[in-house]
Each structure stands twice: as C-alpha cells, then as structure tokens.
N, C-alpha and C positions, 0 to 999 in steps of 0.2 A: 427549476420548474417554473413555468410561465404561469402564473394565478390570475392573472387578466384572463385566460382563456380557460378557466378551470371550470367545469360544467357541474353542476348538483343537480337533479329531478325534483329530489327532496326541498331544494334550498329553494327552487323555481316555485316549486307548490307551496310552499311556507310565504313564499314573497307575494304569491299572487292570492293568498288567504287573508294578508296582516295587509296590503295595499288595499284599505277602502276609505274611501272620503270620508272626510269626519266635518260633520255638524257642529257649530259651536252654538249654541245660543245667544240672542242678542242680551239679553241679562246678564253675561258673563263676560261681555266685552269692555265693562266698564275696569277691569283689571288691567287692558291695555291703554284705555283711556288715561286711568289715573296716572299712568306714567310717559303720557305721551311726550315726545321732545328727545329722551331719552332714548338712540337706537337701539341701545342693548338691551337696555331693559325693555321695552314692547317686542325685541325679540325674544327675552328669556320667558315675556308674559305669553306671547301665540304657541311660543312649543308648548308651554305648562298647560295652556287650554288645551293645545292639539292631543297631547296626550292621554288629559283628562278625560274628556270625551271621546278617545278611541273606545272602539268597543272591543280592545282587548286591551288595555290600559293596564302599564307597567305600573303597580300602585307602588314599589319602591323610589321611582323615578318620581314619580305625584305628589309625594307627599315630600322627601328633598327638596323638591323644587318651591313648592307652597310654602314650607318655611322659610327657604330663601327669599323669596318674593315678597313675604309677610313681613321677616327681621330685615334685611336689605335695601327692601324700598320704604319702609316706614316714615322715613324722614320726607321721601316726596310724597306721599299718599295724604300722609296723617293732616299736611296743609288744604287740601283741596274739598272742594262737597261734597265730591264722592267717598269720604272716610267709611264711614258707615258702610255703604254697602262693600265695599271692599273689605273692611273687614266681619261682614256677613258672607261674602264669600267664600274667602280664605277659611274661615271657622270651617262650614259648612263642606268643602272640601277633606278637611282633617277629619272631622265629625264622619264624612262616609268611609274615608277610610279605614276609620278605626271599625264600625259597622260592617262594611263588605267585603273586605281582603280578609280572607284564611288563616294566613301563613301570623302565627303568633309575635313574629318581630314588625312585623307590617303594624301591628296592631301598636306593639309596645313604641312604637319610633311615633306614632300617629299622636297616641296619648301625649307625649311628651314635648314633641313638637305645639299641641295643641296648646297644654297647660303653660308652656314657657312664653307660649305668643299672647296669651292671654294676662299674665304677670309682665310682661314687658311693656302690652297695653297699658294696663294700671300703671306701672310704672312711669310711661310717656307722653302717656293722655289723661290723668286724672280729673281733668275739669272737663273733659269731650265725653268720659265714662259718666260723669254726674250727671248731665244733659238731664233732662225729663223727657221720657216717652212724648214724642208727637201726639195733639189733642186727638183723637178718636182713634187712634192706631193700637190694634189688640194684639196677645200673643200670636193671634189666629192668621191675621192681616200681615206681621209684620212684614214679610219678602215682597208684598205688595206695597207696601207703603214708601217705598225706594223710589217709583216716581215721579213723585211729590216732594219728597225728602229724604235724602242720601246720606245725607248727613250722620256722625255717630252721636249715639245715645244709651242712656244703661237698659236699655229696653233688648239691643242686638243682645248683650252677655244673659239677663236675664233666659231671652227665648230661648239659648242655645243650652242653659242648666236645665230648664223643664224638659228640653230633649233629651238632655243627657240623662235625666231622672227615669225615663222608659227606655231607654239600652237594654236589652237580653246582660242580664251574668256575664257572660263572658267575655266581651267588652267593656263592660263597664270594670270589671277588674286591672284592667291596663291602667285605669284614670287612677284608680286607689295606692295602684302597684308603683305609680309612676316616679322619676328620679324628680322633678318635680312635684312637690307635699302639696296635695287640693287645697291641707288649712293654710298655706302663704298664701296663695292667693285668694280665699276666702278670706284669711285678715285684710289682706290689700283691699279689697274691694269692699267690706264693712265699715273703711277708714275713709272711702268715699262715698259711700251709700248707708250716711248715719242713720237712715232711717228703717235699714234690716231689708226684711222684703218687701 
C-alpha cells in the first residue's frame, strides 16, 4: 500500500482546524533568550512556546517539556539575569497547568513536576532564593517588575504560594497528594528564609 498517497477528509479537516498561527508573547521569549547560543535548546525552548500557546495545546506535551527545560537547562539559565523571570515562567506554566487541564494525571504530573523544580531550586540556588524582594515590587506588581529586574528572588516563590493558596479543591489536592512532600520543601526553604513569612 502506497501511504504517501493515502487520502483522509477527516485527517484534511483536522489538519486544516489544528494549523493556525500561534502568538507567542514578547514576555515569554525571554525562555529562549536565556538559553541563546545553544541550538537545541532555543529549539527545544520555541516548540515549548509554540505549543504552549497553541490554542489547542497538548498540555501533556507542555508540561514534559517545562520540566525538562526547567531541570535541563538550569545550569545555563540559573547564571544569567534573566533567572527570575524564567523561573517565573516555568512556575507559571506548571501553575496553569495544574489549573486548566481536566484530565487528573495532567494535574498530578503538573503538581509534581512543579514541587521538584521548586526543591531543586532550593536546592541549587539557595543564596538567589534569599535575594530580598526588589525596593517597591509588590505581590501585585511582581510579573511587571521583570523589566526592571529579572533577576531571582524569594518574592517569585513567595507570589506563586499566595496563588497557590486560592486554587479551587481540586487542584490544589494534586500539590498535597504529590510524590514530592510540600513539608521538604517547606523545610528547604524556611532554612533559607529564617525569617518565616
């Protein structure tokens, strides 16, 4: 059977539905930035965007890939001034997915991914986690405050727990459930942040 020549209606109408331009935002470019130099990885970073922001976005694929980009490229990101906001990104990414994909392992792979990248931070940056909030930068402000100062500080983890504090139930249970324990890294990061909240 020749499959070069094998015709679908269905496959033509699906290809010509899932074929639309995808938008990236200039605030999200900075994931390929941090890894510029590197051909593979600013390839692996454009497909993770392209996806992301498809608007039928494979959130299994989204959230793989986030991970891998997040533990992967750590060691070139974590040097540069864009740390921060990359990894206000990357959070942010996990964060929605755990939020808007349905499907319960979507959630549970989100949660888990999130909490390990987040212990791995601690883990790898402990003196970048300490940083002090930028002088006037509020919970409010923060994602605005990237172009100014990119840079990491305990202000990105903090905003991303008061978000996590208003999650719906059902989400929010993936983080509790998670094969990753919230209190490790809740200790980790009390062991950098002697001063609580």
């Amino acid at each position: 059977m020749d499959f070069d020549h094998l015709h679908s209606e269905a496959l033509t109408r699906n290809m010509d539905l899932t074929n639309i331009k995808v938008e990236i935002p200039v605030s999200f470019e900075v994931l390929e930035e941090a890894v510029k130099g590197y051909a593979g990885k600013e390839k692996q970073a454009r497909e993770l965007l392209l996806e992301y922001h498809h608007a039928y976005r494979n959130w299994h694929y989204v959230v793989q890939e986030t991970q891998r980009y997040a533990v992967g490229n750590l060691r070139v990101y974590r040097t540069t001034p864009l740390s921060g906001n990359v990894i206000f990104l990357l959070s942010r990414v996990l964060i929605n997915a755990l939020r808007e994909s349905e499907r319960f392992e979507i959630r549970s792979l989100a949660a888990d991914h999130l909490l390990s990248y987040w212990i791995k931070l601690a883990e790898e940056m402990p003196e970048d986690l300490a940083r002090p909030v930028p002088e006037g930068v509020t919970p409010e402000s923060l994602d605005a405050c990237f172009d100014k100062d990119a840079s990491c500080h305990q202000g990105i983890l903090r905003y991303f727990f008061r978000e996590l504090s208003e999650l719906p139930e059902a989400p929010f249970e993936y983080l509790m459930r998670s094969f990753y324990p919230p209190k490790r890294l809740a200790a980790k990061l009390l062991a950098i942040w002697p001063d609580g909240a």
